[in-house]
C-alpha positions in Angstrom: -39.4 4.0 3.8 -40.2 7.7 2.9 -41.6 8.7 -0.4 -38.4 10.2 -1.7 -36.6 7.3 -0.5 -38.6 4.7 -2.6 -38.2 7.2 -5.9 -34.8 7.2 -5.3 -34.4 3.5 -5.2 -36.8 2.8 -8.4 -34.4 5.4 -10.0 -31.7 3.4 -9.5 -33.2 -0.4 -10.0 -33.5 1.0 -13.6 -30.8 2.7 -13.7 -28.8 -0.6 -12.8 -31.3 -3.0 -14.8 -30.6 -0.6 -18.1 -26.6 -0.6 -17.6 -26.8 -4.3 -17.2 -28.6 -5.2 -20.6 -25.3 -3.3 -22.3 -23.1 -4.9 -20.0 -24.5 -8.3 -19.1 -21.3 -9.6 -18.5 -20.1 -8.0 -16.1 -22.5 -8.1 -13.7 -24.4 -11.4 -11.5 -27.8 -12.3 -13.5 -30.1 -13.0 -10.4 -30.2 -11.3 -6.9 -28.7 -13.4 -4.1 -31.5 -11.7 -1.9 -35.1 -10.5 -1.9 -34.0 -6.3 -2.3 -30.7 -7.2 -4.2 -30.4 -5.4 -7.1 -26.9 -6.9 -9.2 -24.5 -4.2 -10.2 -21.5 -4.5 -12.2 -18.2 -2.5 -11.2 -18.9 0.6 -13.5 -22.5 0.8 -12.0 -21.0 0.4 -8.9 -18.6 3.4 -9.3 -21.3 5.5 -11.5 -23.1 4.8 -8.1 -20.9 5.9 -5.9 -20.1 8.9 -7.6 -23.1 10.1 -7.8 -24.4 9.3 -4.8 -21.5 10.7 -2.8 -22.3 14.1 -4.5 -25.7 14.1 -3.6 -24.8 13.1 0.0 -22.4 16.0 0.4 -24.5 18.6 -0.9 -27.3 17.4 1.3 -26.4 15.2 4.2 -29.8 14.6 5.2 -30.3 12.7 2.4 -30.6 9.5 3.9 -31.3 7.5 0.0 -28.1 9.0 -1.2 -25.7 8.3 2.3 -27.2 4.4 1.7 -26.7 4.0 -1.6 -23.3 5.2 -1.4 -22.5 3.0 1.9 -23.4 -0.3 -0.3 -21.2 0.5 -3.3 -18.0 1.6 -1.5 -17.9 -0.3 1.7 -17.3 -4.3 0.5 -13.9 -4.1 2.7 -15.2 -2.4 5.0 -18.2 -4.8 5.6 -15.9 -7.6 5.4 -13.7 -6.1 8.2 -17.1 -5.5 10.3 -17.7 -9.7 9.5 -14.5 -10.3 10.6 -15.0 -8.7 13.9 -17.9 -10.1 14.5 -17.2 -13.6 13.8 -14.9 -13.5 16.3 -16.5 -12.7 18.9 -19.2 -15.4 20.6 -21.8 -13.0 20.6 -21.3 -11.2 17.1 -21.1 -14.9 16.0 -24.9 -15.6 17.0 -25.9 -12.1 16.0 -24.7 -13.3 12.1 -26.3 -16.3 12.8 -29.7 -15.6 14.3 -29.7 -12.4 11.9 -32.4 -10.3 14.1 -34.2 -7.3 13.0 -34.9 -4.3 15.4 -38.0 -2.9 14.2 -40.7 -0.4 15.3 -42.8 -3.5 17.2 -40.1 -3.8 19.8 -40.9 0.0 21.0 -44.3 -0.4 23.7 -42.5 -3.3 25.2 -39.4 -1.8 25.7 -41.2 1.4 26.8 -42.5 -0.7 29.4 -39.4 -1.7 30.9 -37.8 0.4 33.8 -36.1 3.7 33.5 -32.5 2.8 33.6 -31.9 -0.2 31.5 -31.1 0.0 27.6 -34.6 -1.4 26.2 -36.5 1.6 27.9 -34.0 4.2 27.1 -34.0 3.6 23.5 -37.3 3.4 23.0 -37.6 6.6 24.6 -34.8 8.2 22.7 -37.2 6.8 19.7 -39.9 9.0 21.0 -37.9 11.9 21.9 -36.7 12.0 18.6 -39.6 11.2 16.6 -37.8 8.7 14.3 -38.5 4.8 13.7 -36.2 1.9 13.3 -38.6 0.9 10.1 -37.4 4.0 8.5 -34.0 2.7 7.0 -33.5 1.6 4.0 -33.4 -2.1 2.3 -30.1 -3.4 1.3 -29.7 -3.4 -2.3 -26.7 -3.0 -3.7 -24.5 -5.4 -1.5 -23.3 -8.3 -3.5 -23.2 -10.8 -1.0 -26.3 -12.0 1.5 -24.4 -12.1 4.8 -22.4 -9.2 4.1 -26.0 -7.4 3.3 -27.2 -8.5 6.6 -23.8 -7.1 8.6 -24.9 -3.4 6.4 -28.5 -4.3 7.6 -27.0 -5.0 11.1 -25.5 -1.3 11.2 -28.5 0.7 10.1 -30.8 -0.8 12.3 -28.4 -0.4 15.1 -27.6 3.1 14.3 -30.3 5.0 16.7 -28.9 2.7 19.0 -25.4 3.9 19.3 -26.4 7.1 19.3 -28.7 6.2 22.4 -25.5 4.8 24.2 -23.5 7.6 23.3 -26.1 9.9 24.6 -25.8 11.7 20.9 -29.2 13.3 20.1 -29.6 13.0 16.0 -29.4 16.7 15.8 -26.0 17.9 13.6 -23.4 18.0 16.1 -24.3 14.7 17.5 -24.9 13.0 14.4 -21.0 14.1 13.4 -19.8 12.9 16.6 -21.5 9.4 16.1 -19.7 9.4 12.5 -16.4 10.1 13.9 -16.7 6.7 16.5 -18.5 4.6 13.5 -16.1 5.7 10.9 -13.0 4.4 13.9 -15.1 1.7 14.5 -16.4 0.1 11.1 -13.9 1.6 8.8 -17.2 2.1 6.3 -16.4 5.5 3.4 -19.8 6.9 4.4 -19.1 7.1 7.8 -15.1 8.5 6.9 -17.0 11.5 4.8 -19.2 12.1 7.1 -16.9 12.5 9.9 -14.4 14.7 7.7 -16.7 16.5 6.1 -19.8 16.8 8.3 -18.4 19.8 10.2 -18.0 22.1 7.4 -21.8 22.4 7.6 -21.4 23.3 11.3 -22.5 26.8 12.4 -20.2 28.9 15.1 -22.2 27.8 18.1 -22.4 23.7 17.0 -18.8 24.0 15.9 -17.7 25.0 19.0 -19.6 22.0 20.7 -18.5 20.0 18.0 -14.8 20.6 18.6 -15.2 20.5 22.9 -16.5 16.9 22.1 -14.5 15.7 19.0 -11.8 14.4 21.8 -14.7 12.7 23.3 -15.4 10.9 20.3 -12.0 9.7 18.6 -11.2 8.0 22.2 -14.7 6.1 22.3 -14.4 5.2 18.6 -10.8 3.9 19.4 -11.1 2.7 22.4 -14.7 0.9 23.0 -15.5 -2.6 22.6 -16.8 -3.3 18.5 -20.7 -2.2 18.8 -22.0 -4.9 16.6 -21.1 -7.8 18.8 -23.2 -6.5 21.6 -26.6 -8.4 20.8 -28.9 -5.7 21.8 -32.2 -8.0 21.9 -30.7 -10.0 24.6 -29.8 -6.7 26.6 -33.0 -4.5 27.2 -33.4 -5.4 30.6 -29.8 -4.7 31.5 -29.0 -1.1 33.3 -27.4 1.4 30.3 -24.7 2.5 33.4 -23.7 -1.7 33.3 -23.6 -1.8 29.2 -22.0 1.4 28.7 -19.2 0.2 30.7 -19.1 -3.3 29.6 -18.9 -1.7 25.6 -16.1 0.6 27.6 -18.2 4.1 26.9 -18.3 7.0 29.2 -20.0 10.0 28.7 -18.6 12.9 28.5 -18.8 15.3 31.5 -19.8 18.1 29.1 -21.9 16.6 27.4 -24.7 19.0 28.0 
């Protein structure tokens, strides 16, 4: 987790722990898990709030986008439980709970060129990010329903691997727009809606030939968190995007 990211959060753990000794009964007295920092309702919304302006007047805020994820998205996340306890695989997923981390990376780099494992490791590289760099869960109030949050981050470079979205603006926007049709989550919604105003002429107008693109994947592809991705790296990305009912777009580049 990045400097600013870990200020942000100690920021907040005191903000919460100072709200809750003038409110203590209103919010849970003891975490339910190891980063779970209680919250009553009016933190929750001073939380939100604040976070959501943060997020909008800098969307690479990645602190801010999480922190606001956690405090408005309970139905969400219990819609993305839903869907996944219904299917066999999402079942095991909430089950075995795994964790996609930067260790995977030289194994899957190993693999060959056309399955899933190899190409997201190299879409790691290319983009220069790491799995480890998302944040803890913290302000979910409920452990499994922290893990399905977890779950989404840590799949998140992942979709845009099988979208063949770069993280650059444009694709980042596009991935919102088939998250926010796909999980229902506020952060995603926001993003999707308002992401684009921050567009400039040339990314707008590759934003708008692809926005079609998007809205039909998000609507129209099997739910992405009831693929179990560590069971998958060997298998060709041409076999699982079709299987998860994604196509690229002709256009794409």
């Amino acid at each position: 987790m990045s400097r600013q990211m870990k200020v942000a959060r100690a920021s907040f753990r005191q903000l919460a722990t100072s709200s809750a000794a003038s409110c203590p009964y209103t919010t849970k007295s003891s975490p339910l898990y190891p980063s779970h920092i209680p919250t009553s309702s009016m933190q929750k919304v001073i939380l939100g709030a604040g976070s959501a302006v943060a997020a909008l007047s800098d969307p690479w805020r990645a602190d801010m986008v999480a922190v606001n994820g956690e405090v408005t998205g309970l139905p969400a996340l219990q819609y993305m439980h839903t869907k996944m306890a219904a299917s066999q695989e999402g079942c095991r997923i909430l089950s075995d709970q795994p964790r996609i981390t930067s260790s995977l990376l030289p194994d899957l780099a190993k693999l060959p060129p056309n399955t899933l494992g190899h190409q997201y490791a190299a879409f790691m590289e290319r983009n220069k990010i790491s799995p480890d760099t998302r944040a803890e869960v913290t302000f979910v109030d409920d452990p499994v329903l922290a893990y399905v949050m977890t779950r989404y981050r840590e799949t998140h470079d992942l979709t845009h691997c099988v979208l063949g979205m770069d993280t650059n603006m444009v694709g980042e926007v596009l991935v919102k727009w088939v998250e926010a049709l796909q999980f229902r989550l506020p952060m995603c919604v926001g993003g999707a809606i308002f992401g684009p105003l921050r567009l400039k002429p040339l990314q707008r107008q590759k934003y708008q030939q692809l926005l079609p693109w998007a809205v039909q994947t998000g609507q129209g592809a099997s739910f992405i968190l009831n693929y179990y991705y560590e069971e998958r790296w060997s298998q060709d990305m041409g076999q699982f995007r079709g299987e998860m009912g994604i196509t690229l777009p002709k256009d794409l580049y």
